[in-house]
C-alpha positions in Angstrom: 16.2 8.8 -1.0 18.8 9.6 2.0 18.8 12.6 4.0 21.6 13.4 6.6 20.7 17.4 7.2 21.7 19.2 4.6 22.9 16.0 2.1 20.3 14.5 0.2 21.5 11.2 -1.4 19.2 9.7 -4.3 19.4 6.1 -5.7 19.4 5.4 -9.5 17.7 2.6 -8.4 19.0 1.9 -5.2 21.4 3.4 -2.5 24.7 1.1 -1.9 25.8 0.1 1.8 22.1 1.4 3.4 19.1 -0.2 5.0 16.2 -0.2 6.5 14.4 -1.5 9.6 10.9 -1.7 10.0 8.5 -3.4 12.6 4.8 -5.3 11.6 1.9 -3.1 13.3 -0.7 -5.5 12.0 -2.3 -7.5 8.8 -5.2 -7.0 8.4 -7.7 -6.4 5.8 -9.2 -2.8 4.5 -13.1 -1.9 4.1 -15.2 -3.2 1.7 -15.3 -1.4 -1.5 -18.8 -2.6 -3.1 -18.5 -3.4 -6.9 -22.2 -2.8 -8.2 -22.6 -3.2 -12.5 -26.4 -3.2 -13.6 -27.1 -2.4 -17.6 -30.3 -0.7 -17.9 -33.9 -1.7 -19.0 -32.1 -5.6 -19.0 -32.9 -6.5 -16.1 -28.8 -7.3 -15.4 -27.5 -6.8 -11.8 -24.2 -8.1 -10.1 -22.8 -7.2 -6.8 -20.0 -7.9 -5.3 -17.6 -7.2 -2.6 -13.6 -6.6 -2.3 -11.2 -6.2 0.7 -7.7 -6.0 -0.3 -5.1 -7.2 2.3 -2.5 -4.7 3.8 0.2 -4.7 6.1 1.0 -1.8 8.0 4.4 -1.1 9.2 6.4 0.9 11.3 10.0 2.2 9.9 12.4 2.0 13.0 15.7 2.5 11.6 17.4 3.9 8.0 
């Protein structure tokens, strides 16, 4: 999607003779998200942690 003021342009999928500029804050990783599965009266217990990796950016330019 474009917007100059009042004229909205959609793509169906993509917008011809546009772009876009962006600058790399940081990679990193998020928090921990803590996966915990136990099945009663069995005595069955897993845990286990998860960071996904992200990359945050910074658009500069359409």
């Amino acid at each position: 999607m474009l917007a100059n003021g009042s004229e909205v342009t959609l793509g169906k999928p993509f917008i011809s003779n546009t772009s876009v500029e962006a600058k790399v804050l940081k990679q990193a990783r998020s928090r921990k998200v803590v996966v915990f599965k136990y099945k009663a009266k069995s005595k069955y217990r897993r845990k286990q942690g998860h960071r996904q990796n992200y990359t945050e950016l910074e658009i500069t330019k359409i």
